[in-house]
Every structure is written in C-alpha cells, then in structure tokens.
C-alpha positions as CSV (number, residue, x, y, z in Angstrom):
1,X,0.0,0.0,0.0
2,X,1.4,3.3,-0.9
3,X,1.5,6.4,1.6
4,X,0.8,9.9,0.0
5,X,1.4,13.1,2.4
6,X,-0.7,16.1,2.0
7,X,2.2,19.2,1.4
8,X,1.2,20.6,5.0
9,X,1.7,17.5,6.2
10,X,5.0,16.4,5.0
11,X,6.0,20.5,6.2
12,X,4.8,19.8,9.9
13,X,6.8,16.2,10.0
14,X,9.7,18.2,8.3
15,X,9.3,21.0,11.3
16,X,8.4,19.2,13.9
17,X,11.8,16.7,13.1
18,X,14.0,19.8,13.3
19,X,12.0,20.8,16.2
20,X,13.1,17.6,18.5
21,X,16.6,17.2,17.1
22,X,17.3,21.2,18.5
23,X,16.1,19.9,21.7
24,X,18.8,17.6,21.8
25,X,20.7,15.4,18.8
26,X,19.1,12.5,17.7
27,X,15.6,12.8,19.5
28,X,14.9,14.3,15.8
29,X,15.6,11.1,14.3
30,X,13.9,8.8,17.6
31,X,10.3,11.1,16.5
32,X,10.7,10.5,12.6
33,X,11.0,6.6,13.4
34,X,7.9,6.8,15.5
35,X,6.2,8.5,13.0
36,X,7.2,6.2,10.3
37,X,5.9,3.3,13.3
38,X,2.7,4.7,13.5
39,X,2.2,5.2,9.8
40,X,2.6,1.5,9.4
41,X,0.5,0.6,11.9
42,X,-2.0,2.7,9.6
43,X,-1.0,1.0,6.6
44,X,-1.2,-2.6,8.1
45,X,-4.7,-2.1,10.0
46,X,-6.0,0.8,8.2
47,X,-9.3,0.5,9.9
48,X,-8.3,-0.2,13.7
49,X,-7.8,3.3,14.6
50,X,-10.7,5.6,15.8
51,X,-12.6,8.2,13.2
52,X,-12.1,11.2,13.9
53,X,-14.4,13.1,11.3
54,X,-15.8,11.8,7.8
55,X,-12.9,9.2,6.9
56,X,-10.2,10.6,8.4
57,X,-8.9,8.5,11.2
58,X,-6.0,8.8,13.8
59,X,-3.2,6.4,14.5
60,X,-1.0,7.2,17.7
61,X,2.7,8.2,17.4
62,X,4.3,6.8,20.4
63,X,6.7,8.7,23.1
64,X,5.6,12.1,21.5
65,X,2.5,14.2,21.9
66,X,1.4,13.4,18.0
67,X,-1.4,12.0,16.0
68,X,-1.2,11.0,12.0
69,X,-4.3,11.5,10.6
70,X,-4.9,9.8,7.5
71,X,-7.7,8.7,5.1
72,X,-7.5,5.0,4.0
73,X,-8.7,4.6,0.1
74,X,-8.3,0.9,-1.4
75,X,-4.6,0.6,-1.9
76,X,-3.2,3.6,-0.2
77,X,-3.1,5.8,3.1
78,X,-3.2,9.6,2.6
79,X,-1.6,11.5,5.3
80,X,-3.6,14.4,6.2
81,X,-2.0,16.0,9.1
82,X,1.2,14.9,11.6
83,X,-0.6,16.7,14.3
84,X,0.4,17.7,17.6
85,X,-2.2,17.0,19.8
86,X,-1.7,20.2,22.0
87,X,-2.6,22.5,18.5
88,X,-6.1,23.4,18.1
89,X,-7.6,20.4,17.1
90,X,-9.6,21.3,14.0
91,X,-6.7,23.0,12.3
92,X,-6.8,20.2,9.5
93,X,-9.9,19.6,8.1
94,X,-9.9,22.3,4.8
95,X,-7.1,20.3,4.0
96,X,-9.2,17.1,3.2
C-alpha cells in the first residue's frame, strides 16, 4: 500500500523533526522513526484506529504528543496532518 502526504503534512513532519533534534541530537531522528511506526500501523490495520471526522482516522505516534491522521482509500493511506495533539484540534480539516 502506498503512503501519499498532504504538502502541510510532510512540512509539519519536516518542522516538527528539526524541532526535536534542536532539543537535543538524535531525538529528531527517535520522533521520525515513530512517525514512520505509526504510519505502518496505519497501513497494516488501516481501519483499527478511531474516526475522527468523515474518513479521516487517527493512528498514535508513540513517546511524543502526536497523532497521524490519514484517510485509507483501497490501496493507499493519505496523510492528512502529523498533528500535535496540543494544537487546536480542527486545524486540519480544509485540508481534506
């Protein structure tokens, strides 16, 4: 199954990345590979994790205060938002 990000997506991964590795070296790279975790989880049980809205659904990202919300179509996951889940929750949803 193939894994498409939405472009403010893939930014808020990007900036959320440099984010964590200022904090201190590596954690950067500890929070992309949890991301990446979580996406598979998605991609491997792509109905297992709660709706949140419409078809958009939310897979945990573990150790870090993040969501990935994603729509699964027939043979792929589109990521919608890598959200924190401090932000305002609805930030997302023109994006879909």
């Amino acid at each position: 199954m193939k894994v498409f990000f939405h472009p403010q997506a893939e930014a808020e991964f990007t900036e959320a990345i440099d984010y964590y590795e200022s904090i201190e070296p590596g954690l950067g790279y500890d929070f992309a590979l949890e991301v990446h975790l979580a996406i598979q989880r998605a991609v491997e049980f792509p109905e297992a994790w709660p709706v949140l809205e419409g078809d958009i659904r939310r897979s945990l990202v573990k150790r870090f205060p993040y969501g990935i919300l994603y729509s699964a179509e027939r043979d792929m996951i589109f990521v919608v938002a890598v959200m924190n889940l401090y932000r305002e929750s609805g930030y997302w949803k023109q994006r879909k």
